[in-house]
N, C-alpha and C positions, 0 to 999 in steps of 0.2 A: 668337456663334460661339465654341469652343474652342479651345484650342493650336494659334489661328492658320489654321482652315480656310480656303479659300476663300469667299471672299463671293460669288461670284459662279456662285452656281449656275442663273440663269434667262438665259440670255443672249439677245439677240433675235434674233427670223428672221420670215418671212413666212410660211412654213405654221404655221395651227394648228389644235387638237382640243381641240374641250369638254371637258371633266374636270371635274367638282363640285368645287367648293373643300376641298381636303383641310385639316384641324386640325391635322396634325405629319407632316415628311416622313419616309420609310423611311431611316433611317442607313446607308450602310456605310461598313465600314472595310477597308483595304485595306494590305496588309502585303506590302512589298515586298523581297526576299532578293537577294542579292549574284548576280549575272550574271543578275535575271531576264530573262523574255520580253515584251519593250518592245509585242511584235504582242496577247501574249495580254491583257497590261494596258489599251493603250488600247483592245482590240476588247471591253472587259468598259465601263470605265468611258462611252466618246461615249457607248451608248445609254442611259443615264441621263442624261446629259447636253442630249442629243435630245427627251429623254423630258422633259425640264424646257420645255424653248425652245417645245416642241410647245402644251403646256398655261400657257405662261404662264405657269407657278406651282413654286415646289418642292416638285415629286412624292418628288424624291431628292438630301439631301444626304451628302457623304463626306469622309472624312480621308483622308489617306495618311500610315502608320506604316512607320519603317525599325526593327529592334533596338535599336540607340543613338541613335536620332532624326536621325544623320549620312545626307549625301545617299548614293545607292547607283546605282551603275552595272551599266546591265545587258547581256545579253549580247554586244550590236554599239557598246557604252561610253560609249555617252549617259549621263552624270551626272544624275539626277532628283532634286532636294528634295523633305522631308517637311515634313508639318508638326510632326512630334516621335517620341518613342521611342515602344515599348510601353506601354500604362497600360488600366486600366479601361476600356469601352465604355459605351455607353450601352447601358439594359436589354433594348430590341429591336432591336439592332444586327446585322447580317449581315457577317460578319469572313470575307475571301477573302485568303490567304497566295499571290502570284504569286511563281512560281520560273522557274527556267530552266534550265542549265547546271548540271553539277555539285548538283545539287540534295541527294546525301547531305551533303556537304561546308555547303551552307549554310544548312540547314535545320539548326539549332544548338538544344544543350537547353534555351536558354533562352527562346527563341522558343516548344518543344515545350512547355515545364513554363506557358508564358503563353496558350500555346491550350488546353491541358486547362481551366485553368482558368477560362476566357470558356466554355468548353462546359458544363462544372459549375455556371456561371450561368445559363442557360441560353439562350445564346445561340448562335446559324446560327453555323455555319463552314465553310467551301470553300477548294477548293483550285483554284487555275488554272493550265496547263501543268504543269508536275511537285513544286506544291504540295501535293500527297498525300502526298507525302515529310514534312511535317512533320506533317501531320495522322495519318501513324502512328507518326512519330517519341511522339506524343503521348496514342499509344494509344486512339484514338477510331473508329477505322476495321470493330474487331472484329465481323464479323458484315451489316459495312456494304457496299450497292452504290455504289463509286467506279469513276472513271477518272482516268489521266495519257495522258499524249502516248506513242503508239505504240513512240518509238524507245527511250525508257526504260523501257517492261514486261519485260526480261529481266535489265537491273540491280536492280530493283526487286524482282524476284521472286527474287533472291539475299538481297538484307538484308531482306526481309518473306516470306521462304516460307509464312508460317501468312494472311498475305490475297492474297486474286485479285480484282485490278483487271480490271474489265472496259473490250476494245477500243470504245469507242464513244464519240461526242462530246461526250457530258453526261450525266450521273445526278444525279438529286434523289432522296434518300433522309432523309426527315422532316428531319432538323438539317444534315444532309450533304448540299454542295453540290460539286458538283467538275466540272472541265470540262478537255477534251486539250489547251486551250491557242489560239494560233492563232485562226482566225475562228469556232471553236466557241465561243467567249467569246463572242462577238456572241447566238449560240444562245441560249446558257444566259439572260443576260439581258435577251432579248427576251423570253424566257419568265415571268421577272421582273416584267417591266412586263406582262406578259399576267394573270399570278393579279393582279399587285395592282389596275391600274387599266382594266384589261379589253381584251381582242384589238383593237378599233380602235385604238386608243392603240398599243397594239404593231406594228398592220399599219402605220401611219405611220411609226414608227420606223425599222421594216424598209427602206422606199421612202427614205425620208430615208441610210441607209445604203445604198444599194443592194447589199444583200443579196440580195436576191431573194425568197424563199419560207423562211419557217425551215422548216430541217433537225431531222428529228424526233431524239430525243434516244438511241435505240438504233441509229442511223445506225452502220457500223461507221466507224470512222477512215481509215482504207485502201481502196481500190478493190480490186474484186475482182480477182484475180493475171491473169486473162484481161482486163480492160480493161488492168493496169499492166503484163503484158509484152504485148500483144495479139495474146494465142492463145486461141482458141475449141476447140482440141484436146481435150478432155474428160479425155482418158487422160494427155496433160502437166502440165494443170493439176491433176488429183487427186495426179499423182505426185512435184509439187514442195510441194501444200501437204502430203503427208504425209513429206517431209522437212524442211519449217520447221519441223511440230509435234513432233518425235523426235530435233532434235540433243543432246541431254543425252544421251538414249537410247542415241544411237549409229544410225544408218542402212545397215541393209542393202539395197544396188540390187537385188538376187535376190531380196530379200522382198518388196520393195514390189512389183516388178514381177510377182510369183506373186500377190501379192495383189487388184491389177487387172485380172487374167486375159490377162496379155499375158508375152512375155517377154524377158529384157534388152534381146535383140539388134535388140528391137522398138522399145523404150525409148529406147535409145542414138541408133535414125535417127529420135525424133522432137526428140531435143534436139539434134542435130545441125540438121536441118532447120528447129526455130523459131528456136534458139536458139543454132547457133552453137558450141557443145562439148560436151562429154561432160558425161554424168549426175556422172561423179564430179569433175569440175571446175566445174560449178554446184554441190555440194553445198561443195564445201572453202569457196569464197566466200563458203556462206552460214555455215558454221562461223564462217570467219576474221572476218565482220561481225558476229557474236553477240561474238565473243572479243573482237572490238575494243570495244566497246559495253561490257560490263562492266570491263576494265583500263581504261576512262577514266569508269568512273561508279560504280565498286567499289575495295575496298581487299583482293579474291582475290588470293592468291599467284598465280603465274603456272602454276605444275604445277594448279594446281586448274582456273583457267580453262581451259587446254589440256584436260584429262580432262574438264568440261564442257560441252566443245564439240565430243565426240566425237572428238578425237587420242590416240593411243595411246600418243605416246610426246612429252615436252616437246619435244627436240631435232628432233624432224617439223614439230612446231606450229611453234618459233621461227621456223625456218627458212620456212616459208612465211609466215608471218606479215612475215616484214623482204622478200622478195620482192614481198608485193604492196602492203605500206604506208612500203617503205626504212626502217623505221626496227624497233629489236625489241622485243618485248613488255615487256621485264624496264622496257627506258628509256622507252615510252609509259607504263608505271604508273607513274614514279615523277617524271613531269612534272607541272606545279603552273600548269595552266589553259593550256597551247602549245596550238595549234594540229597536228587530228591531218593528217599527211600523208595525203591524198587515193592 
């Protein structure tokens, strides 16, 4: 073992599955950043772990790497030890960077300049939950299909506007592994244990987790807007997803609703009626929660963010902005990890 790994990668259990004795197990390495996501970490590493206990044998052993080799606390403040800093990997190493929270902030050039270069040897690297972030901090993403966790694609797509993350629970893209976090890590590498040691081997895993059935990898992240506000309305549902996709834009309710062949006043009593208020007070909410999302995951002036999130004027924004979150934009950007008021 190296810089102290765990020995104890075969653990016992009562279920198990044939596997031909493998010669050398699959490495990875696991790079953990300041407030990661504790759910998308263990939901990546048990089934490897599982995947060991199953077969009796090490299918897969791992490190875990922090920056300075200091332990690192993640988002809900559980303290986790590593086994040491950043250093070399071994030659067939699969290197997954788990983030969390604040993920521009801790995804740091030194981390960025030490993934380039594990990729320029030609080694896997992924990102888990909004470990994408360093992986384009590090310039490797270009051209590439990834994903991050849903609620971070509009920060994201502020300090990366030249790539598009796609919504969905995991992409495997030749070198490039990335996953939204969460129990899609389960996903991803069950998929893992599927290419290397073959789908039995992975359906056991599965069951031993109760997961259920893997989720295929283009899954999107989110439920469709009719199961998550559950309206079957057709004409509501088109007319709030073409307000999500257009707040940069700017949204007009006369257009969309000329666009759907219906018109406002038609509009108005069906968002009344599913939903409780008007067209143009579901849309401000969905503003102010875009606005809020990048002033606690960007370093945008606050006229910038206001402008794009479709406010015309900072002093409209502020002001609604401290009515529905008490607190005002200028003093949520310039908070240093608080908790944002609900």
């Amino acid at each position: 073992m190296e810089r102290g790994m765990t020995a104890n990668f075969v653990p016992k259990g009562v279920a198990h599955v044939a596997v031909p004795q493998v010669a050398e197990p699959l490495h990875m390495t696991f790079v953990l950043l300041a407030d990661f996501s504790l759910i998308a970490f263990s939901s990546a590493i048990e089934p490897l772990r599982i995947a060991n206990q199953l077969a009796g044998q090490m299918l897969f052993e791992w490190e875990v790497l922090s920056e300075s080799g200091a332990a690192v606390a993640c988002s809900n403040g559980v303290k986790l030890h590593v086994d040491g800093p950043l250093a070399e990997t071994k030659p067939k190493a699969m290197i997954f960077v788990c983030a969390g929270v604040e993920p521009e902030k801790s995804a740091s050039r030194k981390v960025a300049d030490w993934l380039r270069q594990q990729w320029r040897l030609g080694r896997t690297v992924g990102g888990l939950c909004t470990g994408a972030y360093a992986l384009a901090k590090a310039g490797i993403l270009e051209g590439r299909r990834f994903t991050l966790h849903w609620e971070n694609l509009p920060p994201f797509a502020e300090t990366f506007g030249h790539l598009r993350p796609l919504e969905q629970l995991y992409c495997i893209d030749g070198r490039i592994l990335t996953c939204a976090g969460g129990a899609a890590a389960t996903d991803l590498f069950i998929e893992i244990v599927a290419k290397n040691y073959g789908d039995r081997l992975a359906d056991a895993v599965l069951k031993m987790c109760l997961h259920g059935q893997q989720r295929p990898a283009d899954l999107r992240q989110r439920m469709s807007l009719s199961s998550t506000l559950g309206i079957r309305n057709p004409v509501l549902v088109e007319v709030i997803r073409k307000f999500e996709e257009n707040l940069e834009q700017g949204v007009d309710i006369e257009s969309v609703a000329a666009a759907m062949g219906v018109s406002r006043r038609q509009v108005e009593r069906l968002f009344q009626r599913y939903i409780g208020m008007s067209p143009k007070q579901y849309l401000n909410g969905l503003r102010l929660e875009r606005a809020r999302a990048l002033l606690t995951e960007t370093d945008l002036p606050v006229a910038e963010v206001a402008y794009g999130c479709g406010f015309n004027a900072t002093n409209t924004f502020t002001k609604a902005f401290r009515q529905r979150y008490g607190v005002s934009p200028r003093r949520l950007s310039n908070r240093q990890g608080g908790a944002v008021p609900k």
